[in-house]
C-alpha positions as CSV (number, residue, x, y, z in Angstrom):
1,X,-0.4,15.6,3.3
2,X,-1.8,13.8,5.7
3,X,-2.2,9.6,5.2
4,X,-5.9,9.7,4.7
5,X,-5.5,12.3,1.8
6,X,-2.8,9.9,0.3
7,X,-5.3,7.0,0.5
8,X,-7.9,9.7,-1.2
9,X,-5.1,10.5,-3.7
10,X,-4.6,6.4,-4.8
11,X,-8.4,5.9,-4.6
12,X,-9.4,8.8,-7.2
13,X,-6.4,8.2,-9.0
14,X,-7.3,8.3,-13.0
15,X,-5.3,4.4,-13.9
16,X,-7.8,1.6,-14.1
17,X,-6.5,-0.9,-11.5
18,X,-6.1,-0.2,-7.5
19,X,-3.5,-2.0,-5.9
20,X,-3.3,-1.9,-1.8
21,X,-0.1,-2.3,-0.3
22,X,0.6,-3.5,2.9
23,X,4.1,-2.6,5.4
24,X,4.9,-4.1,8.3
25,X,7.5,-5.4,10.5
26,X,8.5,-8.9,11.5
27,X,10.7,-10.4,13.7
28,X,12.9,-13.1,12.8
29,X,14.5,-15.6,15.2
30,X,17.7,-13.3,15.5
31,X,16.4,-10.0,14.0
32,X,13.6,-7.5,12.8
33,X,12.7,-7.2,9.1
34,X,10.5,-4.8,6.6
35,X,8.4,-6.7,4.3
36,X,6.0,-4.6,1.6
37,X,3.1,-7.0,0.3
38,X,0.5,-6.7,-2.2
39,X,-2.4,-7.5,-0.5
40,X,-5.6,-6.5,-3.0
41,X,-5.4,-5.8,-6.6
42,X,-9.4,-4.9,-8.2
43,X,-10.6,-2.6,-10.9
44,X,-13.7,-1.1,-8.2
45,X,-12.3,2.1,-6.4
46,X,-15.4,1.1,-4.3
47,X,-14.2,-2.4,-3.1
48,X,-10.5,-1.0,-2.6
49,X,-11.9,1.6,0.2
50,X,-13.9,-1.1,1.8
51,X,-11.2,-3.3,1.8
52,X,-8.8,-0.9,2.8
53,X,-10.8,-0.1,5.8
54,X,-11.4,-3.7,6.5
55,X,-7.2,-4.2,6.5
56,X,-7.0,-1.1,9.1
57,X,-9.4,-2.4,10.9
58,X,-8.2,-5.8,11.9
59,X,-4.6,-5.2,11.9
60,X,-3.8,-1.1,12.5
61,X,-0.5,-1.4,13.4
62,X,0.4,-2.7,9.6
63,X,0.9,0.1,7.2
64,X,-1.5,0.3,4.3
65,X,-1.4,2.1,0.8
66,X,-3.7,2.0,-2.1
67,X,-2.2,3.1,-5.9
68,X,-4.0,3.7,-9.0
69,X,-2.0,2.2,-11.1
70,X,-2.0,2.0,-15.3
71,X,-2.2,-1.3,-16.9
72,X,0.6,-2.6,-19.3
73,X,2.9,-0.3,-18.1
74,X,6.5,-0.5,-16.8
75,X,6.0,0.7,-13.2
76,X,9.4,1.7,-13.1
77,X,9.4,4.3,-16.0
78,X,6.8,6.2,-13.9
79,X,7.8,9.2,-11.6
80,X,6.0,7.1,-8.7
81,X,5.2,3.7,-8.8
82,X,3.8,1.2,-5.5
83,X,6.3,1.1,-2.9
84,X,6.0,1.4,0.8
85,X,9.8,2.6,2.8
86,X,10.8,1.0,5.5
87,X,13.5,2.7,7.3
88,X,16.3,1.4,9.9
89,X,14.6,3.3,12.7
90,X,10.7,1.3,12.0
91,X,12.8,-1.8,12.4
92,X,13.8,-0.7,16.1
């Protein structure tokens, strides 16, 4: 799949709430790190894709990701739950 069908998967998903994530890397005084940030949480699958193209928009080099995700939940039970990787080589 390509990333616009995952953003269509997490926008149509069937849970309640969409949550955008946001990936990126920053530099430190002596070093590079990967930080994962919740950036928008809303109940309007509507408002998520605006904002979602909003986030690209101004800053495309950050890595965005929008979940459906089920309220009063454990996130961690789930087979898939909001998380963005960041691996050695995005950190180079």
């Amino acid at each position: 799949m390509e990333y616009k069908d995952y953003i269509k998967q997490g926008l149509n998903g069937n849970a309640p709430l969409k949550l955008i994530l946001c990936g990126n890397i920053q530099e430190t005084e002596n070093d590079k790190v990967g930080v994962v940030s919740v950036v928008y949480a809303t109940n309007d699958k509507d408002l998520a894709e605006q904002k979602m193209n909003e986030l690209i928009a101004v800053k495309p080099n950050n890595y965005y990701m929008v979940y459906s995700v089920p309220l009063n939940v454990d996130l961690t039970e789930l087979s898939h739950y909001p998380s963005i990787a960041i691996s050695k080589d995005d950190l180079q």
